[in-house]
C-alpha positions in Angstrom: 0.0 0.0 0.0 1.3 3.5 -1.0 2.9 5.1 2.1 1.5 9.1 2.4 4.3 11.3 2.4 5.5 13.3 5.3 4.9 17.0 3.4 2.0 16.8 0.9 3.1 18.8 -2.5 0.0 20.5 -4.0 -1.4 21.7 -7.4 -4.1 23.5 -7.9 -5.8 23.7 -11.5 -8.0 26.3 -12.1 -11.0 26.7 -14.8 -11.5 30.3 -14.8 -14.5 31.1 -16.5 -16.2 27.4 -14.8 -15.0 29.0 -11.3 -16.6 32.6 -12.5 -19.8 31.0 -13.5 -20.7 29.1 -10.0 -19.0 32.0 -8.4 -21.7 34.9 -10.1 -24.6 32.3 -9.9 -23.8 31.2 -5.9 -22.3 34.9 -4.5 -24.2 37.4 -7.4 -21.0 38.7 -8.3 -20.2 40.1 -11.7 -16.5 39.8 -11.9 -14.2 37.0 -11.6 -13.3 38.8 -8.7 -11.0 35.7 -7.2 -7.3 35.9 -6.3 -6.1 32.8 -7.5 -3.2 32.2 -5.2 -5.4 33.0 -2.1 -8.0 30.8 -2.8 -5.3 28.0 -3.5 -4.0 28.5 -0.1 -7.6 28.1 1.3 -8.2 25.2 0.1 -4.8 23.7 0.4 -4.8 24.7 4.1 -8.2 22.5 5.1 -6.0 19.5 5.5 -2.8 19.6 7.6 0.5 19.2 6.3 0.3 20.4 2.5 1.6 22.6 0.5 0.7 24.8 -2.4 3.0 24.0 -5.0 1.9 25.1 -8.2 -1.1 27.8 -9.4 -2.4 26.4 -12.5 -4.7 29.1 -14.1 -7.1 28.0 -17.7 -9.0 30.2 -19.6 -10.5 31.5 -22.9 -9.3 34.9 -23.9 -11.9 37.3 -26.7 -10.0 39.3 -29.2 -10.2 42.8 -28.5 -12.2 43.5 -31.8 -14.5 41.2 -30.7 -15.1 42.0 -26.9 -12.4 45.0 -25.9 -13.6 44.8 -21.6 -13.0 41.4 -21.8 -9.7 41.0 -23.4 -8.6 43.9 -21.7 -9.5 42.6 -18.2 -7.9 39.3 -18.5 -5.0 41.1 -20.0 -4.7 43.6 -16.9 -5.4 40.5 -14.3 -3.0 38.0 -16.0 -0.1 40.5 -15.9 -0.2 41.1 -12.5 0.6 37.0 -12.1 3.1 36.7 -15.0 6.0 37.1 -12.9 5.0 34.8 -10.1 7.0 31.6 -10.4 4.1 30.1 -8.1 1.7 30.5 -10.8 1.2 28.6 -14.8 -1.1 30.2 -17.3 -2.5 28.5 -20.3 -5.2 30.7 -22.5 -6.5 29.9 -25.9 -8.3 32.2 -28.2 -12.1 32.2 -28.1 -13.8 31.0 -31.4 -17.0 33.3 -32.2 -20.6 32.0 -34.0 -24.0 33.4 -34.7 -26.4 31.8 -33.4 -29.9 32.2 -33.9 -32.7 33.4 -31.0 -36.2 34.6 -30.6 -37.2 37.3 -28.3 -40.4 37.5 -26.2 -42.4 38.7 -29.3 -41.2 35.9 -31.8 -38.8 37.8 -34.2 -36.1 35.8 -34.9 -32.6 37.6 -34.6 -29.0 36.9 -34.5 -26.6 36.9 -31.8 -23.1 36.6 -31.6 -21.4 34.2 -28.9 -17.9 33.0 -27.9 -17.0 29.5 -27.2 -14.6 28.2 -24.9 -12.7 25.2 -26.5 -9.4 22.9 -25.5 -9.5 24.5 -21.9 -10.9 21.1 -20.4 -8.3 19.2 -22.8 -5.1 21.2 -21.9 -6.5 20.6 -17.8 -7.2 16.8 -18.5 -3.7 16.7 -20.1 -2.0 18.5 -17.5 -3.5 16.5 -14.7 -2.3 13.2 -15.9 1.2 14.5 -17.1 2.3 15.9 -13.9 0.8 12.9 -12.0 3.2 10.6 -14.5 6.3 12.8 -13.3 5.5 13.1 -9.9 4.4 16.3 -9.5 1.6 16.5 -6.7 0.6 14.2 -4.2 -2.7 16.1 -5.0 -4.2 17.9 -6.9 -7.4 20.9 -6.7 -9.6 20.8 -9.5 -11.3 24.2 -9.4 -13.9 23.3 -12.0 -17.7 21.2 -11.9 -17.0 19.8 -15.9 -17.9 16.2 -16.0 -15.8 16.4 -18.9 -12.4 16.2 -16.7 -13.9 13.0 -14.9 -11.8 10.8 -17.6 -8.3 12.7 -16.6 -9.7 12.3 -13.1 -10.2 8.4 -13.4 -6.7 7.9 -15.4 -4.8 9.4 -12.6 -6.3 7.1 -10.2 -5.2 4.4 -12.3 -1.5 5.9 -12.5 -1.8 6.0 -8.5 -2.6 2.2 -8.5 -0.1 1.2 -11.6 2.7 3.1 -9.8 1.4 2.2 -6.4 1.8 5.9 -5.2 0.1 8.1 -2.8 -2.1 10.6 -4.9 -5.3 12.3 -4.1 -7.7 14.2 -6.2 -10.4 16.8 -4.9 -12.4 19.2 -6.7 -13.5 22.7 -4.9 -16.6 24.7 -6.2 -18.5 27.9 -4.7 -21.7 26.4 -2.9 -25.3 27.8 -4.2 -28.3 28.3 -2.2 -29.9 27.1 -4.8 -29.0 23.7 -5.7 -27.5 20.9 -3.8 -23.2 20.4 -4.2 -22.6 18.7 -7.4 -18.4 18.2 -7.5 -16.4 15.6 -10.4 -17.4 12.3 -9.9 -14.6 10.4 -7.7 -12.9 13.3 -6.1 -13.3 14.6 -3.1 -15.3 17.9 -2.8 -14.7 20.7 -1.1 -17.1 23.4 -1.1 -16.2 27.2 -1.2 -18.5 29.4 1.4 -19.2 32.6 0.6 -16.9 33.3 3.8 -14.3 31.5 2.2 -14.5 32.9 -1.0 -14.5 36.5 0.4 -11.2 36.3 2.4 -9.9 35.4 -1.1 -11.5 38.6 -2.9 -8.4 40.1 -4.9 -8.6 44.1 -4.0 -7.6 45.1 -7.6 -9.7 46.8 -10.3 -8.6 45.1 -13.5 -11.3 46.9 -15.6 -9.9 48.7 -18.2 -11.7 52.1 -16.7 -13.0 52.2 -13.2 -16.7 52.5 -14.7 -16.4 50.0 -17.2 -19.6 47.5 -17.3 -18.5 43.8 -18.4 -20.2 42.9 -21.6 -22.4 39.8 -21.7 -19.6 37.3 -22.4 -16.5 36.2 -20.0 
């Protein structure tokens, strides 16, 4: 039986724009308002003995010509962490499609929309390469995609094949609204809005102070 280490190494790997989404429809609020690093640590620190490794941050990015507060937010925010060694970035450009919708009086009408793609891929990847080398004894999943339950599965059986002590959870803002709903085979840990607060980052990345975001992260 694997043997768990004395100091527990740590990854965390972040789905922005999934975190965003459960964080706006649990707390109401309209930014992705998170310090990544902060809430890292508070997860990290619920169990004794670990220790945040590595930040691992995902997400979509809109041209500017497509969605200029948007671009230039995650632009402003992702600068601030560039330099910090604790902290890997991986964003992909958004694709873009018209789609077609009705409004309340029947007229049909077009509507343009941005789609996240290869975020899920690149964290499914990433989980199961750094579990081959040895990375984390365990890793944060900061998303609620069923999608990543495969990656999540194939580490497990890398933990068995290797016979090494790895661990998987999966962290998510809770909602009032709905009962906890985590990846399948990991353990949850659920954000409360006390939590989530203490990890508020105090900096405006807007690219004006009385900029409004547009409809799309």
């Amino acid at each position: 039986m694997a043997i768990r280490p004395e100091k527990i190494r740590v990854h965390t790997f972040i789905d922005v724009q999934n975190l965003y989404v459960a964080a706006k429809e649990g707390f109401r609020y309209q930014l992705p308002n998170f310090d990544p690093i902060k809430l890292s640590r508070v997860i990290t620190d619920i169990m004794p003995n670990r220790e945040l490794v590595k930040v691992h941050l995902y997400t979509g990015i809109h041209s500017r010509e497509e969605n200029a507060f948007w671009h230039d937010f995650w632009r402003n925010k992702l600068r601030a962490l560039e330099d910090n060694p604790l902290v890997t970035v991986f964003t992909k450009q958004l694709l873009y499609r018209d789609i077609k919708v009705r409004n309340e009086s029947g007229k049909e009408f077009s509507v343009r929309r941005a789609a996240e793609k290869g975020i899920d891929l690149r964290i499914g990847l990433d989980l199961v390469r750094l579990a081959v080398n040895s990375a984390y004894d365990v890793a944060i999943i900061f998303s609620q995609d069923s999608d990543l339950e495969e990656a999540v599965n194939e580490v497990h059986a890398i933990r068995q094949y290797f016979n090494r002590w790895i661990f998987l959870e999966c962290a998510f803002p809770e909602n009032p609204d709905r009962p906890p709903r985590g990846i399948r085979n990991t353990q949850w840990r659920v954000i409360t809005h006390e939590m989530y607060d203490k990890c508020v980052d105090p900096h405006d990345y807007r690219p004006f102070p009385t900029a409004k975001p547009a409809d799309d992260l």
